[in-house]
C-alpha positions as CSV (number, residue, x, y, z in Angstrom):
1,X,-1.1,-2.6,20.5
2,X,-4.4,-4.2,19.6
3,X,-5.6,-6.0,16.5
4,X,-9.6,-5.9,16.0
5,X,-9.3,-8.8,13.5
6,X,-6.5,-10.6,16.3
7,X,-9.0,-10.3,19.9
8,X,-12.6,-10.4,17.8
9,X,-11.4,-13.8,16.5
10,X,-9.2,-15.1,19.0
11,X,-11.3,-17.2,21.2
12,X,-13.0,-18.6,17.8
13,X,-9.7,-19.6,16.5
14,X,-8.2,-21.5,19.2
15,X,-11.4,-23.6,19.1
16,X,-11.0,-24.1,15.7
17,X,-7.6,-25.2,15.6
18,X,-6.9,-26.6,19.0
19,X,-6.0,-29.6,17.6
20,X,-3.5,-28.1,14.6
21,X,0.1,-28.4,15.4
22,X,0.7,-25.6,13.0
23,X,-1.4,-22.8,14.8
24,X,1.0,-20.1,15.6
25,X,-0.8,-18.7,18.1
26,X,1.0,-20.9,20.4
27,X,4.5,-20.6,19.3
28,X,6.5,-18.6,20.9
29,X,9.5,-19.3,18.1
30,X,11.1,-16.1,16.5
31,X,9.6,-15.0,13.4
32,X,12.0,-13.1,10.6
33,X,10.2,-11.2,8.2
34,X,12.3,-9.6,4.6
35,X,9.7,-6.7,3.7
36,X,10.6,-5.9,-0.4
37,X,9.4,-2.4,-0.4
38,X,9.5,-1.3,3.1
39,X,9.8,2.7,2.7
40,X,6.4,2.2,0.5
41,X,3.2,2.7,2.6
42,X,2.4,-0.4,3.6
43,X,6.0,-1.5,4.1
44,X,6.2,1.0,7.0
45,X,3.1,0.1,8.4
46,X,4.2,-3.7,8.4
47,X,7.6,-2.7,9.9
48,X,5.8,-0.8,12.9
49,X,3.6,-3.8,13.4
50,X,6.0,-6.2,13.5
51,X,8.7,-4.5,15.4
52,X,6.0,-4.0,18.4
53,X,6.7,-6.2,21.4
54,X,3.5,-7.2,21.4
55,X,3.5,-7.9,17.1
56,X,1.0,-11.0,16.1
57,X,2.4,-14.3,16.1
58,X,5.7,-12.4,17.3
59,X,8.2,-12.3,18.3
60,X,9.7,-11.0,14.9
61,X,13.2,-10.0,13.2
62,X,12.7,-8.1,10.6
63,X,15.1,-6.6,7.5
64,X,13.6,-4.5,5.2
65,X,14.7,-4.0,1.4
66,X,14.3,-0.3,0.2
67,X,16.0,2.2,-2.3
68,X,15.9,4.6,0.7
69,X,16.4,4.7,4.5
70,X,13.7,5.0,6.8
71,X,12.2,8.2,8.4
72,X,14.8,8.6,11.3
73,X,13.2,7.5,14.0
74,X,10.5,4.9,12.8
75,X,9.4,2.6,13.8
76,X,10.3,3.5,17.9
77,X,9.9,0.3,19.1
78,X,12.7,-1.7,17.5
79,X,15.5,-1.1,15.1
80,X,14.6,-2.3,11.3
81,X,18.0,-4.0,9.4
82,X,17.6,-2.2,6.1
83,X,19.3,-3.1,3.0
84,X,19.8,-1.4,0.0
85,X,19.6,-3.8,-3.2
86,X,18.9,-2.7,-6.9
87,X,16.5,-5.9,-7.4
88,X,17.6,-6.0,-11.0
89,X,20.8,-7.1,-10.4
90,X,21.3,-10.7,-9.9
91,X,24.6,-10.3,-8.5
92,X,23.6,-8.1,-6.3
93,X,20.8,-9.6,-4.8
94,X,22.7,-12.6,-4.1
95,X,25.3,-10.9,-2.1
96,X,22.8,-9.4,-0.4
97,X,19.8,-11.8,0.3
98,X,22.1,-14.8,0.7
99,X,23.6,-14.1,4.3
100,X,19.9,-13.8,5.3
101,X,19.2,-17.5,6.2
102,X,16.9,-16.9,8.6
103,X,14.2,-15.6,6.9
104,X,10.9,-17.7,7.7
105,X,8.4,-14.5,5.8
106,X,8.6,-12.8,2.5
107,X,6.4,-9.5,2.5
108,X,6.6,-8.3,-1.1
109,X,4.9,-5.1,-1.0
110,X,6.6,-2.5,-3.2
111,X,4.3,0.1,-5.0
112,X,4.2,-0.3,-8.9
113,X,2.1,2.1,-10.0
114,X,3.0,3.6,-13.2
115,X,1.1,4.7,-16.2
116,X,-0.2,2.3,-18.8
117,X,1.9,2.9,-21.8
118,X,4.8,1.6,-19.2
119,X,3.2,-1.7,-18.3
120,X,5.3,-3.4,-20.4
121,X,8.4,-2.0,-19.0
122,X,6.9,-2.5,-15.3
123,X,5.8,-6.0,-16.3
124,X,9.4,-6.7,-17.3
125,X,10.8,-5.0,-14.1
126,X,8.8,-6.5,-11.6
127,X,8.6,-10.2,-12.6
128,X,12.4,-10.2,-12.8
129,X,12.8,-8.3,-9.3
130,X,10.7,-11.0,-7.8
131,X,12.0,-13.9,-9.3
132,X,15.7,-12.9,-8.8
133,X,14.1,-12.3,-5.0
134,X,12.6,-15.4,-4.6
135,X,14.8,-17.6,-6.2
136,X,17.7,-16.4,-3.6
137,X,15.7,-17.9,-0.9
138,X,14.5,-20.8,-1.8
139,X,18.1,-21.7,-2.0
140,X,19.5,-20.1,0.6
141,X,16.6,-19.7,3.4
142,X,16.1,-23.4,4.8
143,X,13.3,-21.7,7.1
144,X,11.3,-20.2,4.8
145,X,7.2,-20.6,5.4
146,X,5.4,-18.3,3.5
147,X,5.1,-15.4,1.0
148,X,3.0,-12.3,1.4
149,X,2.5,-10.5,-1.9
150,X,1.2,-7.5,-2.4
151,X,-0.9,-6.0,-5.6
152,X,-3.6,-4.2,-6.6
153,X,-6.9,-4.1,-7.4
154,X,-5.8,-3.1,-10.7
155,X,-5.7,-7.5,-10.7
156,X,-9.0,-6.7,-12.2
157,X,-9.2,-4.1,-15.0
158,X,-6.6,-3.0,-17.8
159,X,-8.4,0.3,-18.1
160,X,-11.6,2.0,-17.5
161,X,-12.9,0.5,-20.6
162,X,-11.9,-3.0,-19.8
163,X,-12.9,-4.0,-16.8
164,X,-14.8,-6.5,-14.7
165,X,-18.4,-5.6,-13.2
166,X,-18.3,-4.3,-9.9
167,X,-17.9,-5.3,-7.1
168,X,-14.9,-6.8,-7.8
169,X,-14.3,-10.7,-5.7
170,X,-11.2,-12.5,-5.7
171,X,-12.6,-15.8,-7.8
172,X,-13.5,-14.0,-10.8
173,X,-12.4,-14.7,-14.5
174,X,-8.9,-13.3,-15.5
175,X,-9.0,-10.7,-18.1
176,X,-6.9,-11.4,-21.4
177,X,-4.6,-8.8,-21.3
178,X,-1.1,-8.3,-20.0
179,X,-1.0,-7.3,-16.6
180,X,2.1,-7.8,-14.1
181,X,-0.5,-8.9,-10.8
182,X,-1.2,-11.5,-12.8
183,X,2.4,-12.7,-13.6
184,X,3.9,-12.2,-10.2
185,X,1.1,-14.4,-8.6
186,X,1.8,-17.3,-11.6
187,X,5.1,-16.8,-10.5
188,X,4.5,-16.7,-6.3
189,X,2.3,-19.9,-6.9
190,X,4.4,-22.2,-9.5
191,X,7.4,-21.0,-7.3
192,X,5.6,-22.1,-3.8
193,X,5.0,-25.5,-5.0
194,X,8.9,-26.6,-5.9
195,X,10.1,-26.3,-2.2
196,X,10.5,-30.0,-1.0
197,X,8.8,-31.4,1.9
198,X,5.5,-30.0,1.2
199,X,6.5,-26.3,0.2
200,X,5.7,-23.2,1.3
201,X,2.2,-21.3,1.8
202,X,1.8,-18.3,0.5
203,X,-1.4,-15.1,0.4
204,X,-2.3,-12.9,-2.3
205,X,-3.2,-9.1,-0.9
206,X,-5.1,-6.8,-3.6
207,X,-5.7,-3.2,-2.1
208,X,-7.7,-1.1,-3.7
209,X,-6.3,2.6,-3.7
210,X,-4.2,3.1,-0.4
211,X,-4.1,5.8,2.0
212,X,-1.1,6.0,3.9
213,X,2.6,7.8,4.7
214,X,5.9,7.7,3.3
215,X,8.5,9.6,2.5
216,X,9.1,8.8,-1.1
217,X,6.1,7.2,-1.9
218,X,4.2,9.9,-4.1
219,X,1.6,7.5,-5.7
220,X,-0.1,8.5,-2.5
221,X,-4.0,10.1,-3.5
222,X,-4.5,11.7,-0.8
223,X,-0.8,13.1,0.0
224,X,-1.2,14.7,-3.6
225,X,-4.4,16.3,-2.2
226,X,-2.9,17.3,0.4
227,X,0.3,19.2,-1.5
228,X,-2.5,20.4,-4.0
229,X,-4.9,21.8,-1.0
230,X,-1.4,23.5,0.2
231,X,-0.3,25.4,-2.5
232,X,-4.6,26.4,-3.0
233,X,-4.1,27.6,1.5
234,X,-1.2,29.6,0.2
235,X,-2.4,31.5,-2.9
236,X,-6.1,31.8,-1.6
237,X,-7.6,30.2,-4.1
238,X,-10.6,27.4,-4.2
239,X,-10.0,24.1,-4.3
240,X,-11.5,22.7,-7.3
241,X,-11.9,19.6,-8.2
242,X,-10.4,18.7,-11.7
243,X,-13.4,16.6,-12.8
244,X,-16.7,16.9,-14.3
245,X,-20.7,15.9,-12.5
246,X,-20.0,12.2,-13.6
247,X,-16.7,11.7,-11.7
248,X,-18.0,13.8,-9.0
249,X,-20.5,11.5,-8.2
250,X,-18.3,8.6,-8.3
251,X,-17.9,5.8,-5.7
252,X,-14.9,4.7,-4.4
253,X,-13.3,2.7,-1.8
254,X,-10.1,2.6,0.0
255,X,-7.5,0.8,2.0
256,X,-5.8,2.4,4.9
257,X,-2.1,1.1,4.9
258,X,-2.3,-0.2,8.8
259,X,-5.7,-2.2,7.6
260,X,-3.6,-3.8,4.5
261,X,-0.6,-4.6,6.6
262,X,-2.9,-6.2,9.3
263,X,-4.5,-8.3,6.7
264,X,-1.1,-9.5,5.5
265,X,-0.2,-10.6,9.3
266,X,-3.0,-12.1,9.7
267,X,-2.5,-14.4,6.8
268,X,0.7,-15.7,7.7
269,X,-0.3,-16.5,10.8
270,X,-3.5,-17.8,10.6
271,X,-4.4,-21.0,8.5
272,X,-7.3,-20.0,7.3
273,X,-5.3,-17.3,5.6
274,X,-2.9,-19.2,3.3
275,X,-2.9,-20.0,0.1
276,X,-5.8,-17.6,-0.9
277,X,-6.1,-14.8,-2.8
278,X,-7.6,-11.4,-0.5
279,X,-9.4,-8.3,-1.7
280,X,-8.7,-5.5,1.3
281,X,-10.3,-2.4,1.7
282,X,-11.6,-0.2,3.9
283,X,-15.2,-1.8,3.7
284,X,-17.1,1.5,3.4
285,X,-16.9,3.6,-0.1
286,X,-16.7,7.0,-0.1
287,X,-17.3,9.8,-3.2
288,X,-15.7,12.1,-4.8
289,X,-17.6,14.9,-3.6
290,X,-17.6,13.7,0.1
291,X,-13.2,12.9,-0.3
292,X,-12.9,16.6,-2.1
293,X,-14.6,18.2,1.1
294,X,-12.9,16.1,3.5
295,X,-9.4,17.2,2.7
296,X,-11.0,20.6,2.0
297,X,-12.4,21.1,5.3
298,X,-9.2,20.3,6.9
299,X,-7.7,23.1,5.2
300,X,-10.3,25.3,5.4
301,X,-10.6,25.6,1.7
302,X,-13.7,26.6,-0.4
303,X,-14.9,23.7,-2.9
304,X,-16.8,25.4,-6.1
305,X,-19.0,22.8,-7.8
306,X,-16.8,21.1,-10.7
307,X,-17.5,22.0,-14.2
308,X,-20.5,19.5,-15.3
309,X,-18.8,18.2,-18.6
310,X,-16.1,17.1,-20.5
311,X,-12.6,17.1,-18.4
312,X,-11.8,20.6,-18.9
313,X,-8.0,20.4,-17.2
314,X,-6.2,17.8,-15.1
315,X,-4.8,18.7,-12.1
316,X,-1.2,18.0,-14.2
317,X,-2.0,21.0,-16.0
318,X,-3.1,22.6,-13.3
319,X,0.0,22.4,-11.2
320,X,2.6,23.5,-14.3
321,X,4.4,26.5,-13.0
322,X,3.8,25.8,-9.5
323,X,7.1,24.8,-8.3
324,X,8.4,28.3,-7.1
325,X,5.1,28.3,-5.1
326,X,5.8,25.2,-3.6
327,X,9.3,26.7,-2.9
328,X,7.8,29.6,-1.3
329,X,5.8,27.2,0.5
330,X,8.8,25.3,2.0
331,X,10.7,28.4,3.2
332,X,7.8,29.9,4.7
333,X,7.0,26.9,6.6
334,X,10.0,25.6,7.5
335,X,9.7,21.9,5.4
336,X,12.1,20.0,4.7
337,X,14.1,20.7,1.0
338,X,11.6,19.3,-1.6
339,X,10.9,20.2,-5.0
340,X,7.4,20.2,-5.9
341,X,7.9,16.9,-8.6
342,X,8.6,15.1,-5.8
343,X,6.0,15.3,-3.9
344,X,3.2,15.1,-5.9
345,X,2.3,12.9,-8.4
346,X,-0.4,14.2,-10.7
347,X,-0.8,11.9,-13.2
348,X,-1.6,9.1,-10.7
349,X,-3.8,11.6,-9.1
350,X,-5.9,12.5,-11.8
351,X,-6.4,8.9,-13.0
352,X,-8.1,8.4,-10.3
353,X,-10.1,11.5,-10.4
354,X,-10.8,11.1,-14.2
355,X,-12.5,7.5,-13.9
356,X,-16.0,7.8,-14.7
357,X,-16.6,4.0,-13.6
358,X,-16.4,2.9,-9.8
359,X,-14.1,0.3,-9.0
360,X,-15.4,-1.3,-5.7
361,X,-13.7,-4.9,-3.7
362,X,-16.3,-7.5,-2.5
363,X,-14.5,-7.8,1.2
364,X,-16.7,-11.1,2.4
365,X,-14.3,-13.3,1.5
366,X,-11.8,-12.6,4.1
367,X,-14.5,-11.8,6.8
368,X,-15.7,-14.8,6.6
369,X,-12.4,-16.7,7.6
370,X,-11.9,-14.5,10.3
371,X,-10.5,-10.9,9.1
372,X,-12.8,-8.9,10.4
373,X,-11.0,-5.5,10.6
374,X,-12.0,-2.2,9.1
375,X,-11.9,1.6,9.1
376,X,-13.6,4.3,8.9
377,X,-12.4,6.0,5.3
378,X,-13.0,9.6,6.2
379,X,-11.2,9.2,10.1
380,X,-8.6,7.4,8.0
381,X,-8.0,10.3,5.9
382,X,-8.1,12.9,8.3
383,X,-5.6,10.6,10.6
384,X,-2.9,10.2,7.9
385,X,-2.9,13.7,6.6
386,X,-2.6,14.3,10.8
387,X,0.7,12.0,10.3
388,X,1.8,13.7,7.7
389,X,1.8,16.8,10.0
390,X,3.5,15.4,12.3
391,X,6.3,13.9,9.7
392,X,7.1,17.1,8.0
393,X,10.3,17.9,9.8
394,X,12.9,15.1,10.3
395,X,12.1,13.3,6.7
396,X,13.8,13.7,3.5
397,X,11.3,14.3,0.6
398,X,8.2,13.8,2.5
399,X,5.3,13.6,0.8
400,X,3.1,16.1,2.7
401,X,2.6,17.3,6.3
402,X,1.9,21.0,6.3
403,X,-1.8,22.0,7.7
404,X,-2.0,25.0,8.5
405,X,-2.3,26.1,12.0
């Protein structure tokens, strides 16, 4: 497997730290990675990565932490020793993360999406899932060097009426509001600093909206699309486009899971990667208009031009009553037993088709220390709703995979 941000910089970085003891490049020691969250998207595309033979910085043990098992099957190159741990439960997490000693990474990449009159609830939830987390290994984990954390680029807005000017970079001003990215770094940082003997490193990872597989994760944009542009296949209907001519027009850009997951690698590895805070995203943008025909053309659907006004239905209301459909769907197509609720999740879906504002990541930051990777947003899309395909027999609850042959 090869890395674009791993052999464009690879003859730079030896040059650069030749002289640095801790450049990993040259160590072959084992590496033992806990991935929190690793049936999310990125937590499978990390486990894949790292479970190659031929993984960065590898070679690497990795455990995984999930409510869920993996996909049978995945990742094929090396088994994954998954735990299942209800994070809220100190007990539990103790008996559980206390036999793992060996740990020398923390990847904490679980998705938290959830509407904003939960924040306060989510901020609650997380904060104490990662301290309880954390504070296991610190005690417990005598090898520990670093701490991956994954968040959002939610870091910088509270809604779309309170929000920072785009494009967003990593250095600017906080808003003052409550918002759990902002906590759980506090937390990641204060926390870093206590370890004796100069403490542990650690990298901040904010994504902007991520494109990716899994089985249970159905905050997923474009696997909702994808159920949406299925059910449309099957009743022979258009594909509309629950917006208006504003959010039509809209710019956005996002972050293929393998890119975010690469970007995390790289920053445990690398030196010039610690420490920091990272935007990651795909480093192009793409519309509304051009995503809609995208996933449309894939299905072969026909996009009427949205209604150029007020919101006149959100694809919420648009799916009620859809479930025997879906049902239909399933038998006809031989997927695996879902019901339709759980694999689509509108109201994430339509708050990012309702935004009238773009919400755009300044990426120079990390190029300019060396992360150089990217992707092409609409090959990304077409390639994930390809794996999705591909997916849609041996998983439980998968999120998507039906294109029509």
């Amino acid at each position: 497997m090869r890395y674009s941000w791993w052999s464009g910089r690879l003859s730079f970085a030896a040059d650069s730290h030749q002289h640095d003891p801790h450049f990993l490049l040259s160590s072959p020691a084992l590496k033992v990675a806990l991935i929190v969250g690793i049936s999310d998207m990125v937590g499978i595309s990390l486990s894949k990565i790292l479970a190659s033979s031929d993984a960065p910085g590898g070679p690497w043990k990795v455990y995984g932490i999930a409510r869920s098992p993996l996909p049978e099957g995945w990742p094929d190159e090396s088994p994954i020793h998954l735990l299942k741990c209800n994070m809220l439960d100190p007990a539990e997490v103790m008996a559980k993360i206390e036999p793992l000693r060996d740990v020398t990474h923390l990847f904490w990449v679980p998705c938290m999406h959830t509407p904003i009159k939960q924040e306060k609830h989510t901020h609650a939830m997380a904060t104490h899932m990662f301290e309880n987390i954390i504070g296991v290994l610190l005690t417990h984990a005598p090898n520990l060097q670093h701490v991956c954390m994954q968040t959002s680029d939610k870091h910088y807005t509270v809604s779309q009426s309170y929000m920072r000017d785009v494009p967003f970079h990593e250095n600017m001003p906080r808003l003052h509001a409550l918002n759990v990215y902002h906590s759980l770094e506090d937390i990641l940082v204060d926390t870093a600093g206590k370890r004796p003997a100069g403490g542990i490193t650690w990298s901040v990872h904010r994504p902007s909206i991520i494109v990716g597989f899994s089985p249970w994760n159905y905050t997923n944009l474009v696997g909702g699309l994808a159920v949406y542009a299925i059910i449309c296949k099957h009743e022979g209907t258009p594909f509309r486009c629950p917006g208006n001519g504003t959010t039509w027009e809209r710019f956005v850009d996002l972050a293929d899971a393998n890119l975010v997951a690469e970007q995390e690698v790289w920053a445990c590895i690398q030196p010039s990667g610690k420490n920091q805070a990272f935007n990651i995203a795909n480093g192009d943008v793409i519309s509304v208009k051009r995503l809609w025909n995208v996933v449309a053309d894939k299905f072969g659907l026909e996009v009427p031009v949205p209604y150029n006004g007020k919101l006149a239905v959100s694809l919420e209301e648009m799916m009620k009553g859809k479930d025997e459909v879906w049902d239909e769907i399933v038998i006809k197509y031989g997927l695996h037993s879902t019901k339709l609720s759980e694999v689509g999740c509108w109201w994430y879906v339509d708050s990012i088709l309702s935004a009238s504002t773009p919400t755009i990541l300044n990426m120079n930051k990390s190029k300019e220390l060396g992360f150089v990777a990217f992707r092409n947003t609409e090959a990304s899309i077409l390639h994930w709703i390809d794996e999705m395909k591909h997916r849609r027999q041996g998983c439980r609850c998968i999120c998507v995979g039906y294109v029509q042959e």
